[in-house]
PASE-31943 format. One line per 2 residues: number of its first residue (from 1); their letters; for each residue x, y, z of C-alpha. Coordinates in steps of 0.2 Angstrom, whole numbers. Example, Ala and Ser with C-alpha at 12.3 -4.5 7.8 and 13.67 -1.06 7.14 Angstrom:
BEGIN
1	AS	62 -22 39 ~ 68 -5 36
This chain:
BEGIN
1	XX	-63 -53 -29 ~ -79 -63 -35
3	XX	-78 -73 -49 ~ -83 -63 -64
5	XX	-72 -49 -58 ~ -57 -64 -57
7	XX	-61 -69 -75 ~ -61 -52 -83
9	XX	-44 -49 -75 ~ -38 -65 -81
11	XX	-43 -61 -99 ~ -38 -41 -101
13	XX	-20 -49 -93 ~ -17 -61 -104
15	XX	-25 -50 -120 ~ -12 -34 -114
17	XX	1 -46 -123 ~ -6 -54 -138
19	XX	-18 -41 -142 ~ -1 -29 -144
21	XX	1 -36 -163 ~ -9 -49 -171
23	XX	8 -56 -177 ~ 12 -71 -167
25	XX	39 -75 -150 ~ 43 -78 -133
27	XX	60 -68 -127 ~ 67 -83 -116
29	XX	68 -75 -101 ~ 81 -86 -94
31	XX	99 -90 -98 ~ 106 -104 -90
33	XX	112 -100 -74 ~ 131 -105 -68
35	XX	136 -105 -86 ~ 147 -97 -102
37	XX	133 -87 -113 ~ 143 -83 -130
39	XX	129 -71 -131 ~ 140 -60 -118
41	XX	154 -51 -121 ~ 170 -64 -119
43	XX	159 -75 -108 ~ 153 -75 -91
45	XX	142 -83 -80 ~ 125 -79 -82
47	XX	110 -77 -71 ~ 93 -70 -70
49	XX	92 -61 -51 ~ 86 -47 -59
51	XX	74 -54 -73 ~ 84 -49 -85
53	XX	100 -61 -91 ~ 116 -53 -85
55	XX	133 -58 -79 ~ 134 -63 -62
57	XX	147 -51 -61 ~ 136 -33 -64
59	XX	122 -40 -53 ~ 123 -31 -36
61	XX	113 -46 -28 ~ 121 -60 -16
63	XX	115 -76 -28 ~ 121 -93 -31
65	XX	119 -104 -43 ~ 117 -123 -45
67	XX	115 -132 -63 ~ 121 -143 -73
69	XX	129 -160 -66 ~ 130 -153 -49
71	XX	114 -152 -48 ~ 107 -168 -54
73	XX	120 -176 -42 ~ 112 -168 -27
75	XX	95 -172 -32 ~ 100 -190 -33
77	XX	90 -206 -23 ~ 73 -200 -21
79	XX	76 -183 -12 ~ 63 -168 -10
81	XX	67 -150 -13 ~ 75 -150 5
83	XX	91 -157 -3 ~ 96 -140 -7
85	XX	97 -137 10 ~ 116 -130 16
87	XX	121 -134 -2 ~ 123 -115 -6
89	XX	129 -103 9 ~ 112 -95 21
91	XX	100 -109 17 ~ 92 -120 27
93	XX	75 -130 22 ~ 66 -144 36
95	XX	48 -148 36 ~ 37 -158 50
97	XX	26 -162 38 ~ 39 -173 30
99	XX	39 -172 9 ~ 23 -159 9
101	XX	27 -144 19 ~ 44 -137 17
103	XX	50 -121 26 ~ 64 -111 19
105	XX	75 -98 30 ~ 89 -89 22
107	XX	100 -79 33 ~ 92 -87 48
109	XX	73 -77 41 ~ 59 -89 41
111	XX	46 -97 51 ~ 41 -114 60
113	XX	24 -113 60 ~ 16 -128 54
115	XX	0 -119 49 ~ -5 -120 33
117	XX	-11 -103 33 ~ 7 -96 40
119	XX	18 -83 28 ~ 33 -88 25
121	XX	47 -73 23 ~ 56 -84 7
123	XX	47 -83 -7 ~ 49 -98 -19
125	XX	47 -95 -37 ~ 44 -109 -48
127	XX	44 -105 -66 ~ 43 -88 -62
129	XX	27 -92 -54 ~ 28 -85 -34
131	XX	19 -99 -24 ~ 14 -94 -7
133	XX	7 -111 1 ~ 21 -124 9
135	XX	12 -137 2 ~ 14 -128 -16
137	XX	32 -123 -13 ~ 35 -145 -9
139	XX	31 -147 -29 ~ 47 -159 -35
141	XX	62 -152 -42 ~ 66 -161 -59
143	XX	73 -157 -77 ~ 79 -141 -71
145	XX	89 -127 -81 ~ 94 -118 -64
147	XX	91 -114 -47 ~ 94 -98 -40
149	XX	97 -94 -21 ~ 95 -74 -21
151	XX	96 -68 -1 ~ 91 -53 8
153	XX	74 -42 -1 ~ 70 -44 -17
155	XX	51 -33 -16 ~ 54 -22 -32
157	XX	57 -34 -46 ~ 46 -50 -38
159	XX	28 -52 -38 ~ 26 -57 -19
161	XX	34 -50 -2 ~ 53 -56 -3
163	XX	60 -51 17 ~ 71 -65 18
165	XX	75 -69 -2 ~ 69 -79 -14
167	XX	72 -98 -21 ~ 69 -99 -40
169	XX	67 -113 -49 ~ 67 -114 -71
171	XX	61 -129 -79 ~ 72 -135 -94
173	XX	60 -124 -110 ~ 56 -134 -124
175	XX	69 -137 -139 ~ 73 -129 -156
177	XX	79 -148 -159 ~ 77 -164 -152
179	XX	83 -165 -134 ~ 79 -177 -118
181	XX	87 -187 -107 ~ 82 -205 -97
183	XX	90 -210 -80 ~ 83 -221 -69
185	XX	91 -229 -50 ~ 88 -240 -37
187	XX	97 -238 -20 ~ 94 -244 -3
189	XX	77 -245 7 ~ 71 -252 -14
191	XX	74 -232 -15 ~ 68 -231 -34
193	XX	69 -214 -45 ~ 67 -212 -62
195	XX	67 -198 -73 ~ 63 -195 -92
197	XX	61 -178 -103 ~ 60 -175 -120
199	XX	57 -159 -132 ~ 56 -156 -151
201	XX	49 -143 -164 ~ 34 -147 -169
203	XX	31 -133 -184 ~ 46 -119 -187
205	XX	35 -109 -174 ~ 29 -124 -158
207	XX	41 -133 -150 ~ 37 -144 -133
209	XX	45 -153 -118 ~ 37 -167 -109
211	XX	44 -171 -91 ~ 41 -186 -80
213	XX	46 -191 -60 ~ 44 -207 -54
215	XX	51 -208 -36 ~ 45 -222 -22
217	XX	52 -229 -7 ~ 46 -245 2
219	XX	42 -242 23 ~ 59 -245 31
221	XX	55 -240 49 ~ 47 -258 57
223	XX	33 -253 71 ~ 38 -263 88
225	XX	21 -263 95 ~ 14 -279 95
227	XX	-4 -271 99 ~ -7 -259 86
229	XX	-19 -260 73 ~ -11 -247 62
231	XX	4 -247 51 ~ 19 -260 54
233	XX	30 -248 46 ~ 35 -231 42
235	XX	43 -219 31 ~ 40 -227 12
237	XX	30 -215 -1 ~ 28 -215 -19
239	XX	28 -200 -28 ~ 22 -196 -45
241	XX	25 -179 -54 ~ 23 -172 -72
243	XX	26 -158 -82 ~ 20 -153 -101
245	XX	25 -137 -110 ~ 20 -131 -127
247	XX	30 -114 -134 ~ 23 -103 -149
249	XX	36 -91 -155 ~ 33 -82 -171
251	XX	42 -63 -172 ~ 41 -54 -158
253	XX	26 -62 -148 ~ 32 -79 -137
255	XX	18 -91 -130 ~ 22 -103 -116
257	XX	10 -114 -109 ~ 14 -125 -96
259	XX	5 -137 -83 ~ 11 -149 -70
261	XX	3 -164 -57 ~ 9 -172 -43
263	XX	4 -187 -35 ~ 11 -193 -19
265	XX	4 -206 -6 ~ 17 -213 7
267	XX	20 -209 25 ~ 20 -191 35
269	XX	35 -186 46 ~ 38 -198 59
271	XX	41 -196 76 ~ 50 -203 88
273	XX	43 -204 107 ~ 58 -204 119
275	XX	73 -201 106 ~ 83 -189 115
277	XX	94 -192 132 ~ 89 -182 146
279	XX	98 -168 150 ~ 111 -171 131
281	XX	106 -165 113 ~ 111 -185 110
283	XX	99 -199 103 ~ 98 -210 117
285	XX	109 -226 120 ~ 110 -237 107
287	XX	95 -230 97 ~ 89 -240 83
289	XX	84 -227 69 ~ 74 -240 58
291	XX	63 -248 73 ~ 51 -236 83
293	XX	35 -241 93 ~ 19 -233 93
295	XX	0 -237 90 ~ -2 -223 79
297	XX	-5 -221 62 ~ 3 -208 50
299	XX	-2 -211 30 ~ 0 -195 21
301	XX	-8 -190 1 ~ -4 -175 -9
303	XX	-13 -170 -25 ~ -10 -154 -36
305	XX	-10 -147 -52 ~ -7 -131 -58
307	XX	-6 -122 -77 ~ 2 -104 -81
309	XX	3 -94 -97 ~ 19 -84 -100
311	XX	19 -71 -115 ~ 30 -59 -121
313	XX	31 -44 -135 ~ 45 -36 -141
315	XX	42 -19 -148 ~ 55 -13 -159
317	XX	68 -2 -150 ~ 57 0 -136
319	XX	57 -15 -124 ~ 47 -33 -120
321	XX	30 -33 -111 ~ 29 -49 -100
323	XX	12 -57 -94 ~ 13 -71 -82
325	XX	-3 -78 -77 ~ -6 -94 -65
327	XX	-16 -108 -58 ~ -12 -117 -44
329	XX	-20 -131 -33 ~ -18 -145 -21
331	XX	-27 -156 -8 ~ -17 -163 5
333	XX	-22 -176 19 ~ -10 -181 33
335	XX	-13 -189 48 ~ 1 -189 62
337	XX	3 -200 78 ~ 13 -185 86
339	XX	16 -190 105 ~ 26 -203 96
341	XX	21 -219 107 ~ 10 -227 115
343	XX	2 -230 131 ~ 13 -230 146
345	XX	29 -224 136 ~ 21 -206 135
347	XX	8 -195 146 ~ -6 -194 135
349	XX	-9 -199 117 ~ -12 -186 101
351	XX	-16 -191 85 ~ -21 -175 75
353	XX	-22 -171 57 ~ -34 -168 44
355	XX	-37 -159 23 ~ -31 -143 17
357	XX	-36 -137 1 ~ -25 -122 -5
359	XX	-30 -112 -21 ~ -20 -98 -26
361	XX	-21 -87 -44 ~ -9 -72 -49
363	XX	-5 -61 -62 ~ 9 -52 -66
365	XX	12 -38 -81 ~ 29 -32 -81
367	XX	37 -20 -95 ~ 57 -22 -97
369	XX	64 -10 -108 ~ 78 -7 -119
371	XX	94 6 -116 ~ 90 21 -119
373	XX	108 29 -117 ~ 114 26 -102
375	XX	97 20 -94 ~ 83 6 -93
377	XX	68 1 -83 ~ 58 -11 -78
379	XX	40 -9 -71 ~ 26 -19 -67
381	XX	8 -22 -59 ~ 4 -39 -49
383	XX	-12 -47 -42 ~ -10 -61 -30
385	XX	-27 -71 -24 ~ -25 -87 -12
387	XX	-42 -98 -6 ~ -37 -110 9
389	XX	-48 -123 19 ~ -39 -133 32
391	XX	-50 -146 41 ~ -42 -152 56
393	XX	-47 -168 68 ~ -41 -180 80
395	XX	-42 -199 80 ~ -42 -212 95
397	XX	-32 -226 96 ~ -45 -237 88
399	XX	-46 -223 74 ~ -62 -214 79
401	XX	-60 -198 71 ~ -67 -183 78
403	XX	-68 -165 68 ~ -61 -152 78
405	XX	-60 -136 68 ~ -62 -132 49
407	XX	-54 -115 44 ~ -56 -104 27
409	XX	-42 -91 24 ~ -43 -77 9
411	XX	-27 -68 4 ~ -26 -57 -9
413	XX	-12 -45 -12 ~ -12 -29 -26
415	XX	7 -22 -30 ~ 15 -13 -41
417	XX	32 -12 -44 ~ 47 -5 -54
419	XX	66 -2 -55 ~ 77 9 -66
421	XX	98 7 -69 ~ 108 19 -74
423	XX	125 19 -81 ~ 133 36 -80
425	XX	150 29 -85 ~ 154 11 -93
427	XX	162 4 -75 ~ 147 9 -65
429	XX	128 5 -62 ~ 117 12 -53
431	XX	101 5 -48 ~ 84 9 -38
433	XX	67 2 -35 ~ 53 4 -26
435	XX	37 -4 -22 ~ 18 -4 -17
437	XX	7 -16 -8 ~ -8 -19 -3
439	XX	-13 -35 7 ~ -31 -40 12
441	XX	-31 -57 25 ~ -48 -63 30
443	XX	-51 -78 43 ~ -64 -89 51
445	XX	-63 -104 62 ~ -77 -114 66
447	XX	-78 -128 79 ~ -83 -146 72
449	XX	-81 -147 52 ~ -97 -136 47
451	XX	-89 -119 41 ~ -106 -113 38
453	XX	-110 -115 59 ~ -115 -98 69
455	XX	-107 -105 85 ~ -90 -106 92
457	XX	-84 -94 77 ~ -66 -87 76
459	XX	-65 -72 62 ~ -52 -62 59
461	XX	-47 -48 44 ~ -32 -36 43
463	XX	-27 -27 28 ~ -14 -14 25
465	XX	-3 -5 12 ~ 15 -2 12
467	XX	32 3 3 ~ 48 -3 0
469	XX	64 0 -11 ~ 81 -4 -13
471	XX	94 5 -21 ~ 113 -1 -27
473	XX	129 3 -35 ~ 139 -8 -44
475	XX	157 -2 -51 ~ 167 -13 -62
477	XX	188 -14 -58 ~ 189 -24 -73
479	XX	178 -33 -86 ~ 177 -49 -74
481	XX	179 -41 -58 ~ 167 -29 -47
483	XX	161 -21 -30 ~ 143 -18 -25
485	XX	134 -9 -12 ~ 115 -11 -7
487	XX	101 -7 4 ~ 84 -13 1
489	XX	68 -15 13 ~ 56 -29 15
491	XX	39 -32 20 ~ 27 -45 26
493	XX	11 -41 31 ~ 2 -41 45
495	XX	-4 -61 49 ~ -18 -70 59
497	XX	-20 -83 72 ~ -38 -90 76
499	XX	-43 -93 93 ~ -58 -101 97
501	XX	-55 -100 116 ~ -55 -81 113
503	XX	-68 -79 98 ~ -58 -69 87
505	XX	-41 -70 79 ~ -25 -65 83
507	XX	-14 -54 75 ~ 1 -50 73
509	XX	10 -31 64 ~ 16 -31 48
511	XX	35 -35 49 ~ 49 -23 39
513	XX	65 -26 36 ~ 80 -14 31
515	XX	95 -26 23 ~ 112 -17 19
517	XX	124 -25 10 ~ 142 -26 1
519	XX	152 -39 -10 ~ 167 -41 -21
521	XX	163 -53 -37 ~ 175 -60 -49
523	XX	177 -73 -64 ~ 190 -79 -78
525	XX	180 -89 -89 ~ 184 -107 -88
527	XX	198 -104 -75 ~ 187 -98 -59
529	XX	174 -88 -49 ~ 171 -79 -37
531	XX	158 -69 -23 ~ 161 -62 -6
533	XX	146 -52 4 ~ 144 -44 20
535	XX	126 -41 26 ~ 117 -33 40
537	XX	97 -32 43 ~ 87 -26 55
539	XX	69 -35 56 ~ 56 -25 66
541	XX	41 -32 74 ~ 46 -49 66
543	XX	33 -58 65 ~ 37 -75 78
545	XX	26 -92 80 ~ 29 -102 97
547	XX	27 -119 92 ~ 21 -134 103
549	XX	23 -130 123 ~ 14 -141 139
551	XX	-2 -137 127 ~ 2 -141 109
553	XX	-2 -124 101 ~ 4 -112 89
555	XX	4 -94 95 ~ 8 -79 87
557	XX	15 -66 92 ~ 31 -51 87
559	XX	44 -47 94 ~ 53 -29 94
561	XX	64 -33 83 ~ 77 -46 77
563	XX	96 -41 69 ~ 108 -53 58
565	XX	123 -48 53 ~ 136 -60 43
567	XX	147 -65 27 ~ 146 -77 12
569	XX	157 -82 0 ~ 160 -92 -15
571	XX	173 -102 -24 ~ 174 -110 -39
573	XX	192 -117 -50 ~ 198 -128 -60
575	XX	216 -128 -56 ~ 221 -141 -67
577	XX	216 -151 -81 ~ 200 -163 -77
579	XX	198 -156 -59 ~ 184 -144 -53
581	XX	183 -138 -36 ~ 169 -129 -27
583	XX	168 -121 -9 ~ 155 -111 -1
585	XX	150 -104 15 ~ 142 -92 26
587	XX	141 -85 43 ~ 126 -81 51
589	XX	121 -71 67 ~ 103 -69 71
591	XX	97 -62 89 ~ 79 -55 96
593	XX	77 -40 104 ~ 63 -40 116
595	XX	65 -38 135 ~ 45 -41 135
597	XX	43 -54 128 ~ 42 -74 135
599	XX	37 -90 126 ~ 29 -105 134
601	XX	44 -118 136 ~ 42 -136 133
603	XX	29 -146 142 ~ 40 -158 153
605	XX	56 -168 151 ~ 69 -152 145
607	XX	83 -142 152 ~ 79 -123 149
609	XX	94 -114 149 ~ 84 -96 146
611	XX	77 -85 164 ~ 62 -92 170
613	XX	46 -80 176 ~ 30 -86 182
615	XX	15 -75 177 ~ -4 -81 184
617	XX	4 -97 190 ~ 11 -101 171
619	XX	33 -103 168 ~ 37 -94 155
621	XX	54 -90 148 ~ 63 -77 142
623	XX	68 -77 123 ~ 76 -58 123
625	XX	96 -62 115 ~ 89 -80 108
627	XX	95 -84 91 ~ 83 -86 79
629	XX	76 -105 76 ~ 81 -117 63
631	XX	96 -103 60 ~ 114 -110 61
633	XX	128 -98 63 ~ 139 -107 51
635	XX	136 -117 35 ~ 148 -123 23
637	XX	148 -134 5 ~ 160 -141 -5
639	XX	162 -152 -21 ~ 177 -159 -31
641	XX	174 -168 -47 ~ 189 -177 -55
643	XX	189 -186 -72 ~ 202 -200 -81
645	XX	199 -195 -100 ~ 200 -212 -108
647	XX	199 -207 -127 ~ 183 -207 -139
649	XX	176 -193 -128 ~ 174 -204 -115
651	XX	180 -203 -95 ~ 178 -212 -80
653	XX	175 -199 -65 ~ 173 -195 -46
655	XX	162 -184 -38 ~ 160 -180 -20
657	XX	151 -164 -10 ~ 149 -161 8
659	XX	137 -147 17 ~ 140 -143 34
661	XX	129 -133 46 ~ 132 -129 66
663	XX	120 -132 79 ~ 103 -126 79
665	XX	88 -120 89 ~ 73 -130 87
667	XX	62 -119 94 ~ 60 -99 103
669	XX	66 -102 118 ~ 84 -113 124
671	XX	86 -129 130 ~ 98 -142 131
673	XX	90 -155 124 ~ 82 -146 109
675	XX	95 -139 102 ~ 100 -148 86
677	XX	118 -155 84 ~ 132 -147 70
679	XX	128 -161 54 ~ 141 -165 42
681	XX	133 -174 26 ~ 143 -179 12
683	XX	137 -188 -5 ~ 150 -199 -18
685	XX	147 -204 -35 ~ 158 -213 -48
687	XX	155 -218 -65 ~ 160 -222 -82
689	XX	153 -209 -95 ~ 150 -209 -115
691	XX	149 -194 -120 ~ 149 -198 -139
693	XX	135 -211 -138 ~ 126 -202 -120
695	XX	125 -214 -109 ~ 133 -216 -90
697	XX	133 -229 -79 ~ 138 -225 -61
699	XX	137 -229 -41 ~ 132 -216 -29
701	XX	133 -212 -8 ~ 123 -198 2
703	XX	124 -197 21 ~ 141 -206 16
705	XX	145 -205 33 ~ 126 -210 41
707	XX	125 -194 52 ~ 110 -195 61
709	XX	106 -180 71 ~ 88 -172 76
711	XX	82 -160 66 ~ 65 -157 72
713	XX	57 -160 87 ~ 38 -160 99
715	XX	40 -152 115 ~ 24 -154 123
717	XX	24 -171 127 ~ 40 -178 131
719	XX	58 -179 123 ~ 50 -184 105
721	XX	64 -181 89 ~ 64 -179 71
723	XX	77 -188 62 ~ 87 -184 44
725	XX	88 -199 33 ~ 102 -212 35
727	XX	115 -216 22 ~ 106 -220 5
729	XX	118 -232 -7 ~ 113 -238 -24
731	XX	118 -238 -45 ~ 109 -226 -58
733	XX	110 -224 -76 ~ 107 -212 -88
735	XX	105 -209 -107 ~ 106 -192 -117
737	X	98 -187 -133
């Protein structure tokens, strides 16, 4: 879409809304999740799975919900968005790319590609905004309402592709009264985060909120080489991130504007040459997590901004038209010493890294009606348009940089979408939806770092339509209590691999998946909640990428097809006075289904468990049977929270929460040594709280235990690790206004 085209679209979006009525309201879209809305009959928790506010017990949808306390407590000492990792049931997040380039499976669906031009089968949805690039999705997670998990396909109601489920994450909207809150900590490593909002009515018709993130870290890893002339340590970062919103709401017509930075310079992911045991999935003896040697460098920047107008209308009696239309931007640099050593330690030495640029814009018109009788509807139009550079290079070990490749990537997508629920009787609804899509992906890779070049050229398109649906039936046993049954289908559409060795891209078919799915839900308000589901899915031609390998590369490919079947459950009480409890977990099986089809394995060092061919002189292995990677079979979370009431509204409390996942599968194929150990994590926090005059003062753990295990690892070198972060111990306080 050229330019011209793009603007005119922009402007007839926006104008659909606020052109409706020259009378200036926004309709708040989103109720606090995990909470009591009076609004609602007798109570209930609330969320927003179906872009609508509704108890969590009518929703036919496996979601979970994190706010409030619980979720400033695991958000605590300078973490990324990957702390919500294992913290509700099905979801794992890891990133190579350290605090820049987080990828998200749910139900063991996802994708290790560290290509920034990958698709990824979770969509994350900030602010109602769908982001498509990793780099995009890595944006901090600060002064939140809610985050919502929601698994399995979610096509019909969401503006991008949703396979594997969706991550969604509300900013705090600003107040009808004065409201904000200050809280700054310092923990080990000089681990520093602070944290500051506030929002206020400006007239009886604007109101704002203006968030702030300041998180650094000093470089805790010390560098062991004497004779490098690059970085004596690793692992530090300072991040910087900001939000500002303005809401108009006048009658029926609601403005929200909202734009948001980051700024982050520190260090990439580091790795670790030589961390694994031969022949064990253990660290070797006596490993030393905070020393490493290398003569490598690996510094890191992100920068990115982005801005998005949300609008709504509310005719009378009839229903809201929605309008959603956003900006988004970033530029990252990361540079990574990934054989992890030095001379004489490893075979050979890689540095590689370089710039991506992505640019995405979308728009979304939705219309969500009232009940007319015993039905209502939703329908909507969606327009998705993404600009990617990625230059890529290698350095020497006196950092002589040499341009490798510059890539340009356009994806646009055209949907439209809607869903209708009907209530035949007050203790059932019934639900379907359906969708069209139409994707257009364009390539080209050029060799050196002139994109304009007529030599060594890799282009690439593929473009293709499809539709999905999903259908459901909820029936009430009580007022708090229900059963559910759905079946939805998923797409992802078909992606590309350059290959300048073979002068035109690879790529692979557009990946469906069929989900069915069952659960029981049930709540008494302020007592306790509940949620069990069993799911099943069948993923054909899923869409696979083999990472690393004897030569370092990322190929794509699909398999036939991939099944998961499992269950999830939640559990939350307060069985007495001053105690709350939580419990979740899930069960996860994932397996490939393709008799055809081998992978590379590593390039030296490993034990591969999987049969071995040799085709044209080459070992391959066998993946048919594999679980998928970075999918555990078991993952389970807990908190308790116990306070002393000590008069005057105030309290001093306790406050501890575990995650726990099983082993994992670092990449396609098996072997002994990359295969990720089961990691037990736990988090404390204690405190004296004020309520009357705001304020808390409180010491925190996480990693409680300092489990270290590897959670990510380079196979085409030698036995070189990833590591999670060791116990972090500090103090924090916070004020509430």
């Amino acid at each position: 879409m050229n330019s011209a085209r793009l603007r005119r679209f922009t402007a007839v979006s926006v104008l659909a809304v606020t052109a409706a009525c020259a009378v200036p309201a926004i309709a708040q879209e989103a109720a606090p999740a995990a909470s009591v809305d009076e609004g609602f009959a007798d109570g209930g928790i609330v969320v927003t799975a179906t872009r609508r506010s509704e108890r969590a017990v009518d929703v036919p949808i496996a979601v979970s919900a994190l706010s409030g306390e619980k979720l400033d407590v695991l958000n605590s000492s300078g973490q990324d968005i990957r702390f919500l990792s294992a913290r509700v049931p099905s979801l794992l997040i890891e990133s190579s790319f350290g605090r820049t380039f987080p990828r998200f499976y749910i139900r063991g669906l996802g994708n290790t590609d560290f290509s920034a031009d990958a698709a990824q089968p979770v969509s994350v949805v900030y602010d109602n905004v769908a982001l498509e690039s990793p780099m995009l999705k890595a944006f901090p997670a600060f002064d939140l309402e809610n985050v919502e998990v929601l698994k399995g396909p979610q096509g019909t109601l969401f503006g991008r592709n949703t396979p594997a489920g969706v991550v969604k994450l509300t900013s705090k909207r600003p107040s009808e009264e004065l409201d904000g809150h200050v809280s700054a900590s310092w923990a080990t490593y000089n681990t520093v985060n602070l944290e500051a909002a506030v929002g206020a009515p400006l007239t009886d018709k604007l109101r704002f909120r203006v968030a702030g993130l300041v998180q650094r870290r000093d470089d805790w890893v010390k560098n062991d080489y004497a004779q490098t002339i690059n970085e004596r340590k690793f692992e530090g970062y300072q991040d910087y991130a900001g939000r500002i919103q303005f809401e108009y709401e006048d009658g029926p017509l609601d403005i929200l504007v909202n734009a948001h930075a980051r700024s982050l310079k520190g260090s990439a992911r580091l790795f670790r040459a030589n961390a694994i045991k031969p022949g064990t999935n253990d660290l070797v003896d006596g490993y030393d997590i905070e020393h490493t040697a290398q003569n490598g460098s690996n510094p890191q920047t992100l920068e990115s901004w982005g801005a998005n107008v949300q609008a709504s209308y509310e005719f009378d009696g009839l229903g809201s038209l929605y309008s959603i239309t956003a900006w988004e931007r970033a530029s990252v640099f990361s540079r990574g010493d990934i054989d992890g050593g030095f001379p004489g330690i490893v075979p050979f030495q890689v540095q590689t890294g370089g710039t991506t640029t992505p640019k995405e814009f979308s728009q979304e018109l939705r219309f969500a009606s009232k009940k007319f009788g015993d039905v209502s509807f939703q329908a909507g139009a969606y327009y998705f348009n993404q600009n990617l550079e990625n230059e890529s290079g290698s350095w020497s070990n006196t950092n002589s940089y040499t341009p490798t490749s510059v890539a340009h990537l356009d994806n646009e997508t055209y949907a439209f979408f809607g869903s209708v629920e009907y209530t035949p009787v007050d203790s059932l609804i019934l639900r379907g939806g359906v969708r069209w899509s139409h994707d257009k992906r364009f390539s080209v890779l050029v060799n050196g770092d002139d994109i304009d070049a007529v030599t060594g050229i890799s282009t690439g398109s593929a473009k293709g339509s499809k539709w999905s649906w999903d259908g459901s039936a909820t029936y009430k046993l009580s007022n708090f209590t229900s059963v559910y049954a759905r079946v939805a289908s998923g797409y992802l559409g078909a992606a590309l691999k350059n290959d300048t060795a073979a002068g035109v891209a690879t790529m692979a078919k557009p990946q469906t998946t069929t989900s069915y799915e069952i659960g029981f839900k049930g709540e008494q308000p302020g007592l306790f909640s509940f949620a069990l589901d069993g799911y099943y899915f069948d993923t054909k031609n899923i869409q696979l990428t083999a990472v690393g390998g004897s030569t370092n590369v990322t190929q794509l490919m699909n398999a036939r097809k991939a099944i998961g079947y499992g269950a999830e459950a939640e559990f939350s009480a307060t069985p007495i006075e001053n105690l709350v409890l939580t419990l979740g977990g899930s069960y996860n099986h994932t397996e490939l289904k393709d008799r055809d089809l081998f992978v590379a394995p590593c390039g030296g060092g490993c034990t591969v468990t999987d049969p071995l061919v040799t085709v044209g002189g080459t070992t391959l292995a066998s993946i048919n049977g594999n679980r998928l990677p970075q999918a555990p079979r078991w993952i389970g979370n807990g908190t308790l929270r116990y306070a002393v009431p000590l008069g005057n509204d105030n309290e001093i409390f306790a406050y501890t929460d575990w995650s726990y996942r099983s082993k994992i599968n670092l990449f396609l194929y098996d072997s002994v040594e990359f295969t990720g150990k089961a990691f037990l994590e736990g988090g404390l926090r204690a405190g004296y709280r004020d309520n009357q005059r705001g304020y808390e003062v409180a010491a925190f753990a996480r990693n409680i235990t300092n489990q270290i295990r590897v959670v990510g690892a380079i196979d085409f070198n030698n036995l070189t690790a990833m590591l999670n972060e060791p116990r972090i111990i500090g103090g924090e306080v916070r004020f509430n206004f």
